[in-house]
C-alpha positions, 0 to 999 in steps of 0.5 A: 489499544494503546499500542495499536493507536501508536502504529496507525497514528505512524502508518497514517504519517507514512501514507500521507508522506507518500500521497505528497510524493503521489501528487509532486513525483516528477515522473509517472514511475515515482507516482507508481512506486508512491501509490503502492507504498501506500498498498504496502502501508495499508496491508501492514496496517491490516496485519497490524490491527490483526495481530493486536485484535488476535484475529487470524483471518486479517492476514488472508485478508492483506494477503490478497490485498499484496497480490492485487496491489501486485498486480495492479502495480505490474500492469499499470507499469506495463501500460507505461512502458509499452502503451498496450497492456496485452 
C-alpha cells in the first residue's frame, strides 16, 4: 500500500504541474498538449493502482481511456488548425 501512496502522491505533482502549464500555456496548442498529459497521468495512474491492486481489468479500463484521450485530443486540434471539425 505504501508503495501505491508513493506513485499517486508522484502522479498528482505531475498533474498539478501540468494543470499550471493548462492555465498559464501561451498558446491554445500548449494547453492542448498539457491537457492530454494529464490523460496520460491518469491512465497510468489506472494502470498503476491495477497492478498493485492485481486487477487485470484496469488495463481494458486505461486502455479505452488512451483511445478517447486520443481522440479527443486529435479532433480538438482539428478544430484549431482548421475551425470545422468535418
Amino acid at each position: 500500500m505504501t508503495v501505491l501512496l508513493a506513485c499517486m502522491m508522484a502522479l498528482g505533482v505531475s498533474i498539478l504541474i501540468a494543470l499550471i502549464r493548462v492555465i498559464l500555456g501561451p498558446t491554445a496548442f500548449d494547453r492542448v498538449l498539457a491537457v492530454n498529459s494529464i490523460g496520460t497521468i491518469v491512465i497510468i495512474g489506472v494502470v498503476v493502482h491495477g497492478f498493485i491492486m492485481e486487477r487485470p481489468e484496469f488495463v481494458d479500463i486505461a486502455i479505452l481511456y488512451a483511445i478517447l484521450n486520443f481522440i479527443g485530443t486529435f479532433a480538438v486540434l482539428k478544430l484549431f488548425s482548421t475551425g470545422k471539425l468535418s
